[in-house]
Structures are given as C-alpha cells and as structure tokens.
Residue frames relative to the residue before (quaternion, step in Angstrom):
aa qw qx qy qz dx dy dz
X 1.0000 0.0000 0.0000 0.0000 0.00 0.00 0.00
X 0.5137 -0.6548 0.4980 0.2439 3.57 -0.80 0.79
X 0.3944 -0.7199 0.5160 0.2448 3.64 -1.06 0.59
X 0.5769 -0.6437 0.3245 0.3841 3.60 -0.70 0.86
X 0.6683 -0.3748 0.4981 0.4059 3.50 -1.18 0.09
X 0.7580 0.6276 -0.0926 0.1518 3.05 -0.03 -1.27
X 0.5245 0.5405 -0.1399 0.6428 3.01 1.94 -1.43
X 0.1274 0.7305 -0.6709 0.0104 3.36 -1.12 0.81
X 0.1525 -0.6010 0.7590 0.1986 4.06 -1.41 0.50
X 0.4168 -0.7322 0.4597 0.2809 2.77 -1.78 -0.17
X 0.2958 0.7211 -0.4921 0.3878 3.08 1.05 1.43
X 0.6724 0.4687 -0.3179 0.4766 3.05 2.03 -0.11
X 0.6167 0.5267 -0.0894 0.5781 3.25 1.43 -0.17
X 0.3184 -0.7745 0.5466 0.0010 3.61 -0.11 2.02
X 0.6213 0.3460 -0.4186 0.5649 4.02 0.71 -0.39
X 0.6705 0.4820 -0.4629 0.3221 3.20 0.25 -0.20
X 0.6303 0.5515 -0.2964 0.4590 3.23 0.67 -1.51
X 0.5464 0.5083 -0.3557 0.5626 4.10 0.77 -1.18
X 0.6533 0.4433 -0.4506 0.4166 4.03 -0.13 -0.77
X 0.7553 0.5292 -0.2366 0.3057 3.16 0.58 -1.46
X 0.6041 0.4052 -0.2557 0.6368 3.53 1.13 -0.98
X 0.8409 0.2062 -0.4026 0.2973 3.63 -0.15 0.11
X 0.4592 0.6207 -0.4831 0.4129 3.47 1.35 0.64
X 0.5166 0.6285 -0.3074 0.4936 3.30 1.96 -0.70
X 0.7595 0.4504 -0.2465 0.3994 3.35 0.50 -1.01
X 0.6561 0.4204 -0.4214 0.4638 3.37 0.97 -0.78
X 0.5048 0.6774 -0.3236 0.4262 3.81 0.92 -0.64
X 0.5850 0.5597 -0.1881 0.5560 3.66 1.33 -1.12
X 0.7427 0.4096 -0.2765 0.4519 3.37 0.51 -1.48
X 0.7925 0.3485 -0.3096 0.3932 3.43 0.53 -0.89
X 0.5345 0.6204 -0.4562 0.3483 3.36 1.00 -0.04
X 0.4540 0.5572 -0.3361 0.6087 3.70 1.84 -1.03
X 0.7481 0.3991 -0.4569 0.2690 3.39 -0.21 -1.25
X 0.6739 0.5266 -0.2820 0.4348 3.86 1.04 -1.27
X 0.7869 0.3096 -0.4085 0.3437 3.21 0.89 -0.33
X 0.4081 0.6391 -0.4755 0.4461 3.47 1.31 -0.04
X 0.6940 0.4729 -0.2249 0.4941 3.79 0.50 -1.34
X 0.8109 -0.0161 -0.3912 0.4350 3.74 0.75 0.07
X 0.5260 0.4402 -0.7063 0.1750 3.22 0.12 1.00
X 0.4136 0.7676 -0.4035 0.2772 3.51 1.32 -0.01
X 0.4570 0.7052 -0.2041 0.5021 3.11 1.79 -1.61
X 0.8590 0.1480 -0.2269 0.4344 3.40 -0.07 -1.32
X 0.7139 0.4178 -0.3797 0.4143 4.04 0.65 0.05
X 0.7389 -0.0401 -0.2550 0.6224 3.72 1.59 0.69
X 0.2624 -0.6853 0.6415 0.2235 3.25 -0.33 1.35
X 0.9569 0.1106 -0.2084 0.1692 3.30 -0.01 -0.21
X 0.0845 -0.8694 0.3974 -0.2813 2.52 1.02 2.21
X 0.8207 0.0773 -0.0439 0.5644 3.18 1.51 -0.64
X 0.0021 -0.8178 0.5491 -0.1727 2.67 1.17 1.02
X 0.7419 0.4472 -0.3089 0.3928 3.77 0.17 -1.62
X 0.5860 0.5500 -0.4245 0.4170 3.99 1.02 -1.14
X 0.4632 0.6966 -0.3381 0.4312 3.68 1.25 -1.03
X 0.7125 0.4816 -0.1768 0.4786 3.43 0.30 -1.60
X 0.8017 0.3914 -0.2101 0.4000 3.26 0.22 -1.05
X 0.6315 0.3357 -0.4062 0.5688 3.80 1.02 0.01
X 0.7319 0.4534 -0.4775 0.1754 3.21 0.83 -0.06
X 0.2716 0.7182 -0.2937 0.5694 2.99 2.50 -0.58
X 0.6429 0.5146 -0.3806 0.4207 4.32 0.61 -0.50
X 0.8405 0.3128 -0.0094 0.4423 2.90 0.68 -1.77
X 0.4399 0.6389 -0.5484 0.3124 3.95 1.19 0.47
X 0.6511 0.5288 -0.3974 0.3722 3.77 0.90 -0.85
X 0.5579 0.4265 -0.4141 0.5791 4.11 1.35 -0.44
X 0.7530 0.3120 -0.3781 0.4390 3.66 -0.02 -0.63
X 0.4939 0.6092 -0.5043 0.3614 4.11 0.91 0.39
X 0.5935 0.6160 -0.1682 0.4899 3.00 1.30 -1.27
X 0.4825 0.6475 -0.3399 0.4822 3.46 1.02 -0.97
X 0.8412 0.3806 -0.0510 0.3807 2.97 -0.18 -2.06
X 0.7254 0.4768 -0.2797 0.4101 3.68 1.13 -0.09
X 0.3832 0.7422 -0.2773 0.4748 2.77 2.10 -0.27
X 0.7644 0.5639 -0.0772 0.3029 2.86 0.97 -2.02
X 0.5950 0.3764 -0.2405 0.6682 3.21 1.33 -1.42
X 0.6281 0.4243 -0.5234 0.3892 3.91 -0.44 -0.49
X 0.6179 0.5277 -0.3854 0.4371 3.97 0.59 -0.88
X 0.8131 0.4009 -0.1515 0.3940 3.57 0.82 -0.94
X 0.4748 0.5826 -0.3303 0.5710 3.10 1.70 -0.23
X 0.5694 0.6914 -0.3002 0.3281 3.95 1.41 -1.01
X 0.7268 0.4209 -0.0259 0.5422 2.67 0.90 -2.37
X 0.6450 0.4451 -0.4512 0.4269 3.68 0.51 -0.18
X 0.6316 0.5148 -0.3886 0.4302 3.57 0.73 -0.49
X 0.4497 0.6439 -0.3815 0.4874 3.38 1.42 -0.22
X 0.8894 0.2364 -0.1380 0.3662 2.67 -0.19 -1.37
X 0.5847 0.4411 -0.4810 0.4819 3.66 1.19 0.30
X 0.4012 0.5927 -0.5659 0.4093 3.73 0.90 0.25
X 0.8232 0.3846 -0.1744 0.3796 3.22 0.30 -1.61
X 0.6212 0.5230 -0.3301 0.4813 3.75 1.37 -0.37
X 0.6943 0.5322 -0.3472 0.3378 3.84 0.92 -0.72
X 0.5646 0.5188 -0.4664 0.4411 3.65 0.91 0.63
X 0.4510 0.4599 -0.4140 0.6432 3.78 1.49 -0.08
X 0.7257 0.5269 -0.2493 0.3653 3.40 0.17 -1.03
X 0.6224 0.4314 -0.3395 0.5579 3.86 1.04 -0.72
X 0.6449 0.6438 -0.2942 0.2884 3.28 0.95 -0.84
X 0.6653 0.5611 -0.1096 0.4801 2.87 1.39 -1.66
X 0.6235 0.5291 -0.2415 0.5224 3.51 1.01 -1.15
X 0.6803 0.3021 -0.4955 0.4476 3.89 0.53 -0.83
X 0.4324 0.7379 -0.4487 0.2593 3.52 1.18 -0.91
X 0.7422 0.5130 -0.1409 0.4075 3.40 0.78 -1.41
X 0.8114 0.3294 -0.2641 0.4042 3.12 0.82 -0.74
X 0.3467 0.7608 -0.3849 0.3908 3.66 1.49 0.75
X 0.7762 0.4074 -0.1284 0.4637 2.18 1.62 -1.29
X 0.6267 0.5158 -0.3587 0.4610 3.51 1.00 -0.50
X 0.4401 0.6870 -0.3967 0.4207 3.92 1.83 -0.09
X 0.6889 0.5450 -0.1319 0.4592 3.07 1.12 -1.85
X 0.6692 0.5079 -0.2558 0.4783 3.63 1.02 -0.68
X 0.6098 0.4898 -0.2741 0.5596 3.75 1.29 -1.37
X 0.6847 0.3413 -0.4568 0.4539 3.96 1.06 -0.09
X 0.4565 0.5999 -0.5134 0.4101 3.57 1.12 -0.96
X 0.8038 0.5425 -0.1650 0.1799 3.94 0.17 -1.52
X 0.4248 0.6635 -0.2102 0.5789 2.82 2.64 -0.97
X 0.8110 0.2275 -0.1673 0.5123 3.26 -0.09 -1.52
X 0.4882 0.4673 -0.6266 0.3882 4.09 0.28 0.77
X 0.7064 0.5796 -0.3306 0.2364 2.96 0.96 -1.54
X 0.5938 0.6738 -0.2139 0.3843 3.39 1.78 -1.25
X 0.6615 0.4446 -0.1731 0.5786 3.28 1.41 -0.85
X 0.5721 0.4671 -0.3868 0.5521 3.69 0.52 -0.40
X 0.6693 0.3206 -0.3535 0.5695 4.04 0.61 -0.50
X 0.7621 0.2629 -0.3898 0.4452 3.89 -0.14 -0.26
X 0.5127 0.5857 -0.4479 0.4399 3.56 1.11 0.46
X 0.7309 0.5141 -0.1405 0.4263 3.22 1.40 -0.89
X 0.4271 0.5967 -0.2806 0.6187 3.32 2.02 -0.49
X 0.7151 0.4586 -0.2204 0.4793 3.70 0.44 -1.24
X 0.5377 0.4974 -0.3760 0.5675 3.84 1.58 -0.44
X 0.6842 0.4189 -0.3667 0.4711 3.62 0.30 -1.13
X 0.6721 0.3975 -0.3656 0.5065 4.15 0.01 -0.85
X 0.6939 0.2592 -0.5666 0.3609 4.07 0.44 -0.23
X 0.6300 0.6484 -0.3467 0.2499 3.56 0.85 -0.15
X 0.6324 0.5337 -0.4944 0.2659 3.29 1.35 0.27
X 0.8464 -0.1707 0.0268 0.5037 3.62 -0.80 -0.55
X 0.7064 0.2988 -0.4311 0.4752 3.44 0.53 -1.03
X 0.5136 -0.5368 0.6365 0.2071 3.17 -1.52 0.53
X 0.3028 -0.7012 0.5511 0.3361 4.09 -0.51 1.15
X 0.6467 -0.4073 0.5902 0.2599 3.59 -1.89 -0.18
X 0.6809 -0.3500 0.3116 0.5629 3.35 1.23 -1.25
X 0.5187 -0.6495 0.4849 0.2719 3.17 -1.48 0.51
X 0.1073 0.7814 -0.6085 0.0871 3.94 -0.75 -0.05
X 0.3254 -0.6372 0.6887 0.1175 3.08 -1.87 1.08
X 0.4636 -0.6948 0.4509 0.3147 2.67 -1.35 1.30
X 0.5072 -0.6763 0.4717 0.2508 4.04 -0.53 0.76
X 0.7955 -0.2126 0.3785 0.4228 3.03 0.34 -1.69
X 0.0142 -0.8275 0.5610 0.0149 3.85 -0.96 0.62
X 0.6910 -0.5521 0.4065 0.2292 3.39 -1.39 0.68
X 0.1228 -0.8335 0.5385 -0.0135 3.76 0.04 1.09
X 0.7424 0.3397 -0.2347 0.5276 3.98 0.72 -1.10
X 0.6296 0.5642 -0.4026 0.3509 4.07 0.48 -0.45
X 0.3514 -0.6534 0.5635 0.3635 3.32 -0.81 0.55
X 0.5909 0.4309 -0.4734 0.4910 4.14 1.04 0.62
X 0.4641 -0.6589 0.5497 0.2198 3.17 -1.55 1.11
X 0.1032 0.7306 -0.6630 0.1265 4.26 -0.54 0.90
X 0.0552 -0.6814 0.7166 0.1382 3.39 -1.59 0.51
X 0.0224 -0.8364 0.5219 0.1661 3.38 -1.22 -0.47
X 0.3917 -0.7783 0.4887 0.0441 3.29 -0.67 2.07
X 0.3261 -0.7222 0.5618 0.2378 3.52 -1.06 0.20
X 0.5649 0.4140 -0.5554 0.4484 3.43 0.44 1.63
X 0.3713 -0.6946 0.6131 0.0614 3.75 -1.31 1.14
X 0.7993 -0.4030 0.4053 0.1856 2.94 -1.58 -0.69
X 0.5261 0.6061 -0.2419 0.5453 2.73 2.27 -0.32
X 0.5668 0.4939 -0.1942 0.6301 3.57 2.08 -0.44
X 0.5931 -0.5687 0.4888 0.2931 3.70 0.92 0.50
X 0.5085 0.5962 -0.5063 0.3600 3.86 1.24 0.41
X 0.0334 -0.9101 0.4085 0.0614 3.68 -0.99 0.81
X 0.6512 -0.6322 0.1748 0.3817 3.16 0.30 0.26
X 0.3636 0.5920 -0.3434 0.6320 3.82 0.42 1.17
X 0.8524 0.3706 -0.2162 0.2990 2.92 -0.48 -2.18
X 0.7493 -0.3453 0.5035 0.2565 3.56 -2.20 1.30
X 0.1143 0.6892 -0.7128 0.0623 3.06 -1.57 0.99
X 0.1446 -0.7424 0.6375 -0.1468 3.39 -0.46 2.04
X 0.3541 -0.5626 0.7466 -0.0266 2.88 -2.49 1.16
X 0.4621 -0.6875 0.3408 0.4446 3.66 -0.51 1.06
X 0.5338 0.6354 -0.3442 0.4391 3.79 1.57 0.00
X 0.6640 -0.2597 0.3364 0.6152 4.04 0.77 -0.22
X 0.8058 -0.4736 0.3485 0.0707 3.12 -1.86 -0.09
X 0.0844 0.9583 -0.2325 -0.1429 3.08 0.03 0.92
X 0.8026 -0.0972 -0.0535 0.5861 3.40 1.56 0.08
X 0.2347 -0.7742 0.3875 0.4421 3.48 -0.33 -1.50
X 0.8101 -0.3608 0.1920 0.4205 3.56 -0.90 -0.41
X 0.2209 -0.8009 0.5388 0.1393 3.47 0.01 0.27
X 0.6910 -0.3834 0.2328 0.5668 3.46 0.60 -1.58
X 0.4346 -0.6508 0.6219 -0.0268 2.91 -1.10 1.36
X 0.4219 -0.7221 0.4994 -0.2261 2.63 -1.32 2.15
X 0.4978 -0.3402 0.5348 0.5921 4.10 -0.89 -0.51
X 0.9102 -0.1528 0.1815 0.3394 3.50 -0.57 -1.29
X 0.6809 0.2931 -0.3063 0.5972 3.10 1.44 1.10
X 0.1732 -0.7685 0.6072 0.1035 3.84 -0.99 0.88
X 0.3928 -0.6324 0.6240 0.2372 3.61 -1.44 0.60
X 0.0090 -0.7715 0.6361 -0.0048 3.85 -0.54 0.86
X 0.6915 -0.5385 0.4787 -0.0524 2.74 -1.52 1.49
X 0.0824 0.8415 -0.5291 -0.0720 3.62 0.64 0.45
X 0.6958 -0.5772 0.3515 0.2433 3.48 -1.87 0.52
X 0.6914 0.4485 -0.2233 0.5205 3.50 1.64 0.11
X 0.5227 0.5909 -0.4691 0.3971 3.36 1.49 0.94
X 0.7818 -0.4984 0.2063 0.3127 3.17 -0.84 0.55
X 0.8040 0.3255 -0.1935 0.4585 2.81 1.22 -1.06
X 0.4243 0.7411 -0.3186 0.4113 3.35 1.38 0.27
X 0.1477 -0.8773 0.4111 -0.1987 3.52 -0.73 1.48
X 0.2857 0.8929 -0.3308 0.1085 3.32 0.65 0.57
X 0.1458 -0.8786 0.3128 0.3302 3.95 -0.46 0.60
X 0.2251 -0.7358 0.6342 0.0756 3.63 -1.02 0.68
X 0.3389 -0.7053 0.6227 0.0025 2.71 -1.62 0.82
X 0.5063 -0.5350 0.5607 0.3782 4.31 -0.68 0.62
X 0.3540 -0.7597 0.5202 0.1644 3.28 -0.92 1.01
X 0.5680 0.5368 -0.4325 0.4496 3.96 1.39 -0.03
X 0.8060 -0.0050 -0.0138 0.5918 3.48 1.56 -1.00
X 0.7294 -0.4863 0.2651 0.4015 3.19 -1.34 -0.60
X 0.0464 -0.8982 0.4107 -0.1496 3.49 0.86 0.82
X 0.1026 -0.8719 0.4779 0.0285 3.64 0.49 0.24
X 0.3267 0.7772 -0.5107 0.1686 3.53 -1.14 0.83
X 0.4444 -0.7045 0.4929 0.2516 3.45 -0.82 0.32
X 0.1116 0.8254 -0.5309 -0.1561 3.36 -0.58 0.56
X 0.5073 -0.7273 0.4609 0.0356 3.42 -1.09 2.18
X 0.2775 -0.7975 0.4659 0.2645 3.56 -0.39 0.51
X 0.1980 -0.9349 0.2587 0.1406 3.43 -0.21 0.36
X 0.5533 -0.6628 0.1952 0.4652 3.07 2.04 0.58
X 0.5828 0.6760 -0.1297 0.4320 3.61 1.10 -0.39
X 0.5589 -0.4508 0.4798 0.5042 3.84 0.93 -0.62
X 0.7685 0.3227 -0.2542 0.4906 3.85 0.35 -0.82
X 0.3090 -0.6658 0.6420 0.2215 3.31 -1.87 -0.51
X 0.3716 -0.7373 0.5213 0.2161 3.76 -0.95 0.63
X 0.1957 -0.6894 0.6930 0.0783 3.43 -0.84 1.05
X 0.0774 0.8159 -0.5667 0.0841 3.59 -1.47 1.34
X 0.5184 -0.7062 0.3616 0.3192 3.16 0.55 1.70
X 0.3001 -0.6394 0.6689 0.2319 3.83 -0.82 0.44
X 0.5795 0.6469 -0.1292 0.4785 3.79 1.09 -0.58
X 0.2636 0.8553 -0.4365 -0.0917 3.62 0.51 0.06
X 0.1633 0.8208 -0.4410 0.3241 3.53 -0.80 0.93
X 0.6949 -0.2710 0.3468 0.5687 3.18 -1.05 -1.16
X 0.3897 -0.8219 0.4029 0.1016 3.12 -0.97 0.96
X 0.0320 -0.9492 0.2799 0.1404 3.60 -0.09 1.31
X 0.3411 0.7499 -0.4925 0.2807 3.04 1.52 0.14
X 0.3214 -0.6337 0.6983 0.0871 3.59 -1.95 0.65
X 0.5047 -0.5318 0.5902 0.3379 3.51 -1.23 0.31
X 0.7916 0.3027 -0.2207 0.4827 3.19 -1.28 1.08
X 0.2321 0.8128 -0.4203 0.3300 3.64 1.80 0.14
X 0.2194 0.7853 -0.5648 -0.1273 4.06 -0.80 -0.20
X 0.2860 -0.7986 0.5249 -0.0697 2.66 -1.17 1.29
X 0.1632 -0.8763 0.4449 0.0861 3.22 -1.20 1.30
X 0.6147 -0.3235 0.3584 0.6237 3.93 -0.64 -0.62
X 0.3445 -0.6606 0.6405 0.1860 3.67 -1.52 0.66
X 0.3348 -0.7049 0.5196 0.3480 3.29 1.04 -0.91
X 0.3202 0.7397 -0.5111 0.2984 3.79 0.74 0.45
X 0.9161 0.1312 -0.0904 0.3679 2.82 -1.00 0.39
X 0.6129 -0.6816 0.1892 0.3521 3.81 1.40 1.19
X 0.5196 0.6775 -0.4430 0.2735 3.44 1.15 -0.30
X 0.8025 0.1319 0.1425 0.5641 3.59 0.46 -1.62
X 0.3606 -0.7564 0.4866 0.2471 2.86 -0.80 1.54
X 0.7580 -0.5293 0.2904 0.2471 3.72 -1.64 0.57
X 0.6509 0.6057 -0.1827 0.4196 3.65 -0.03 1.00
X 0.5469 0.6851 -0.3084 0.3694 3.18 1.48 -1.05
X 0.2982 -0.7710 0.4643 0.3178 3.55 -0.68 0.62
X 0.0978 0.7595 -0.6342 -0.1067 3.85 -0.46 0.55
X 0.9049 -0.0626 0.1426 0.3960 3.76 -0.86 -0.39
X 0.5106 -0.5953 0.6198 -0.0279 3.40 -1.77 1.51
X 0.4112 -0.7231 0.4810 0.2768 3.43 -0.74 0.79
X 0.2505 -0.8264 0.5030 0.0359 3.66 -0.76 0.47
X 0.8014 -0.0140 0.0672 0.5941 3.35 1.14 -1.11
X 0.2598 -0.7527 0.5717 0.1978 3.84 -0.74 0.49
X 0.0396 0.7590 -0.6343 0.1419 2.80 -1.03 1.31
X 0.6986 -0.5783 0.0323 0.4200 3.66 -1.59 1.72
X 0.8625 0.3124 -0.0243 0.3974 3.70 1.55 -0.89
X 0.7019 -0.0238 -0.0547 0.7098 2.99 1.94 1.10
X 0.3868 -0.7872 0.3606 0.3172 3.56 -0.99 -0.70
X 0.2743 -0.5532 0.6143 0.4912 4.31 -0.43 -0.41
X 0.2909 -0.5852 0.7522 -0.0844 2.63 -2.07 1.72
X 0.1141 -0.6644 0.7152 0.1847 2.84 -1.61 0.58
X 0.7889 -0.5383 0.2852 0.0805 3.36 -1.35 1.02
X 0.0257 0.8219 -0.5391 -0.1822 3.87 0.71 0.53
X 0.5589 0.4869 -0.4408 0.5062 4.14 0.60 0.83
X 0.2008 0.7663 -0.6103 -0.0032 3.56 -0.08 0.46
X 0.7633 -0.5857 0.2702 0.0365 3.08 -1.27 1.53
X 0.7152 0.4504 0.0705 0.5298 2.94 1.03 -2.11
X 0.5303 0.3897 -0.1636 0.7350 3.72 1.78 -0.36
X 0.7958 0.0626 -0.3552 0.4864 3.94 -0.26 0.43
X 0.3458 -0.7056 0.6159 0.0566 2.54 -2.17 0.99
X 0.5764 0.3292 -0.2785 0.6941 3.83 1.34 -0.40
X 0.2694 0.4172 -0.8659 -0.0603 3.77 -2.24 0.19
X 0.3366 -0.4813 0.7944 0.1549 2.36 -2.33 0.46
X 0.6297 -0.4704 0.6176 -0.0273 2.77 -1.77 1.75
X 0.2805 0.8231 -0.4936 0.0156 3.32 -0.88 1.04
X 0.7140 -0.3982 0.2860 0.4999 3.84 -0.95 0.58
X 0.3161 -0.3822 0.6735 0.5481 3.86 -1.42 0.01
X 0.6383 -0.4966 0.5640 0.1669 2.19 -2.20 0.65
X 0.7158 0.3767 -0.3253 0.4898 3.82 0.53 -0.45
X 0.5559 0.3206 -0.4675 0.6080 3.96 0.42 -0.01
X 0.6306 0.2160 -0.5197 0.5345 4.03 -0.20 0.28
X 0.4750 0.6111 -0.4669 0.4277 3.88 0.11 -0.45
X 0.8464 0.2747 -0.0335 0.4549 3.67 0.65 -1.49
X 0.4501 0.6519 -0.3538 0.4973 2.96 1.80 -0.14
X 0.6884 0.5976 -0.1120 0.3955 3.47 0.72 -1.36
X 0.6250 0.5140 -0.2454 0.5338 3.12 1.15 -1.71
X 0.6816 0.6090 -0.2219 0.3396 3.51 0.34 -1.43
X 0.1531 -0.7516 0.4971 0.4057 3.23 0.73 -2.15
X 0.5354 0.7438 -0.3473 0.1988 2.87 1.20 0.04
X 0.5967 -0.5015 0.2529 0.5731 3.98 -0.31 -0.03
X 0.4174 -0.6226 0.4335 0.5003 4.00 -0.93 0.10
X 0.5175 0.3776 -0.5892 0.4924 4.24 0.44 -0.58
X 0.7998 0.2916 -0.4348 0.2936 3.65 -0.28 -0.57
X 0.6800 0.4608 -0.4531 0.3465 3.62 0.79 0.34
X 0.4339 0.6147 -0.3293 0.5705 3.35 1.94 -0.34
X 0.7688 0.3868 -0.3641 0.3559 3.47 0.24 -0.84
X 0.5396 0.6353 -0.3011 0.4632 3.90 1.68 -0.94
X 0.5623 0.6485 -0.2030 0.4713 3.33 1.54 -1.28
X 0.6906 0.3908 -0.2021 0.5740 3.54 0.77 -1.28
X 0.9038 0.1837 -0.2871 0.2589 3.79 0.29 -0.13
X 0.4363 0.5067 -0.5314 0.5200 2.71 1.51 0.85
X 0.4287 0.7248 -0.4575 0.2856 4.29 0.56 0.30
X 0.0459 -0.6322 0.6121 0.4728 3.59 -0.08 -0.03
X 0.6971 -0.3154 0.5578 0.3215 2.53 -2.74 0.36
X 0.5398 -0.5962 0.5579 0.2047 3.43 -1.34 0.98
C-alpha cells in the first residue's frame, strides 16, 4: 500500500535536515565555548577580570537609576508618614520641654541655695564660733509685732538673749527658747533696740524698730546731724549683747534726730541663720580661757532671777 501524501519525515526534507544539523552544531559550539570559558575561569580567575569591569562600568548608569528610584520612594513614604507622625511628635516634644523647664528651675533654685549655703559657711567660719545653725521656719505676717521662728531649742545650746544672724546682717535675737525650736525677736519690732555705730566712723545711734519693715536711727549725739543717705550701719557692741560688726541697716531717709533705715537682712529672703553666743560671756570667755557653756552657764547664775 502506498504511503499518504501527507505524511512527511525529515529525511525527506533537506531544510529540515540543514536546521537540524545546525542547531546541533551551534549547541556543540557553545557547549566548547562554556567549557573552554570555565576552565579558563578556574586556571585565571582573573582572566576576565577587565570584561567584568566593563559590564559593570555598562550597567552602573541602570542600577543608578535603580537606586534613585529606591531612595526617592523612601524619601516619599517617609514624608508620609512624618506628616501623619508629627502631631504625636509636637506633642511629645512640648511634653519634653516642660519638663526640661521644670528641671532648668529645679537646677536654678539649688544653685541659689547651694550659694546662700555657702555664704552661711563663710560667716560660721569667722571667729566667734555659732551656738548652732537653724532654718528660719517661719514669721509673723498679720501682727502689728515683728516674731520669727528658727528650728533650734535648747536642746542646741540656744538661750535666750543670744544674736541671731543671716550671712546678709542681723537679724534679731532670742526671745524664747524651746526643746527644738526658739521664737526670735526680730530688729523691726517695736520693742526691739539695738546700738550701731556708722561704719566710716564712730557715729553712734540706736536703731528702734518700728514695726513696719524699717528701723529708726537716733543719733546718741544730738545736734547737727551727720548722717548721709545711703549711710551703713553696723553693731557697736555696747552694751554686751552683739558682738561689733554685724551688718544691720542703710540709711534711707534723713530725719531732724537721725534717720529711717531699711534693713540689709531681710527675713522673708533667708532660709539658714546662725545662732550666736552673747557677745560679752564670749568676750569673758576668751579673756579668761575658759570654755563658752562654762562661761554662759557662770553668766546665767550669777543673773538675778527676774
């Protein structure tokens, strides 16, 4: 039986047969070519080292583009998302800086206190030797009398009499003495009296509290009147209480038989004084040699009883 028309191989068919052998060959060649190229590879790596370079030198300007692609996309989406993040973020930031306000005051007012702590160090260092140290607690604001009140007693060797100083000047003395608190007389109650002397000379005066904030100055001297505005006055030491030197009060106004002072110790502004001996039982203490409690205490029983 004859074979159809139709049926074809390609033994009958010369383009074919030619395709076929040269798909072989090229298949041949490139199989040589790959294996020539890697055994070259592995007996000089760096045989092609420079072809290397040079595609990569081709292909840096597609893989810039890449990379700018890349970072511009992320540069996009981050601005998003810092749009949508920077209202937490203001928040958070003012948040912070309350606090670092609240801290820049915490650091102020240490610093402020670390210096009038250090002022109150220098004045315990000079000769007299204090009784004790003491914050002032508290003071009298609605009385027409002038009182503070320190947080040392009697249990601190405080006694009733004895100078109570601010590394600024003087501020009163003991009234009464307590266990572990004393009531102190300040220098702007009425009944408070103290003498001072001009600190250029020997000027003499009393200065009278006057219940008000200030202090009267009344020339022991009467006469012409030499005081100047802007005058300061210190302790004279008269009369044994306070030793000589203490700063208490600047002239302010002139007046026919002295002047109003205003106070260079303000009360309501210190937080440390130092408590100190009278000034005449250390006087006699010294003179003697003897210890001051043991001239304070000789002092106290030779007093009459009130």
């Amino acid at each position: 039986m004859a074979r159809p028309s139709s049926i074809r191989t390609t033994s009958y068919s010369k383009k074919a047969q030619f395709s076929a052998f040269t798909a072989y060959l090229v298949a041949a060649l490139g199989a040589l070519i790959g294996a020539a190229l890697l055994i070259v590879s592995l007996l000089k790596p760096d045989a092609f080292a420079d072809v290397r370079q040079q595609a990569t030198d081709i292909a840096s300007p597609v893989g810039r583009a890449g990379a700018a692609a890349r970072v511009g996309g992320q540069d996009f989406f981050s601005a998003i998302g810092g749009y949508f993040r920077a209202g937490s973020q203001n928040a958070r930031f003012m948040r912070e800086i309350e606090i670092a306000r609240v801290r820049l005051a915490e650091a102020e007012a240490l610093k402020q206190e670390n210096a009038r702590l250090r002022e109150l160090l220098g004045l315990s260092q000079e000769d007299v030797k204090p009784i004790a140290a003491a914050r002032l607690i508290g003071s009298t604001s609605a009385s027409t009398r002038r009182f503070a009140y320190v947080s040392a007693g009697k249990a601190d060797g405080v006694l009733p009499g004895m100078p109570v100083v601010s590394p600024q000047g003087l501020i009163g003395r003991v009234l009464e003495a307590g266990g572990r608190s004393s009531r102190v007389l300040l220098l702007t109650d009425s009944e408070s009296m103290v003498p001072v002397r001009r600190t250029t000379d020997n000027v003499v005066a009393f200065a009278e509290g006057q219940g008000d904030g200030t202090v009267r100055l009344r020339l022991v001297n009467l006469g012409i009147n030499p005081l100047k505005k802007g005058d300061v006055f210190v302790t004279s030491g008269a009369g044994g209480l306070y030793r000589p030197g203490i700063a208490v009060a600047v002239a302010d106004e002139i007046t026919r038989d002295g002047a109003i002072a205003r106070l260079l110790s303000n009360p309501a502004a210190t937080d440390y004084v130092l408590i100190e001996p009278i000034w005449a039982q250390q006087a006699r203490a010294v003179i003697a040699g003897a210890p001051i409690a043991e001239a304070e205490t000789n002092a106290d029983a030779a007093a009459p009883a009130p």
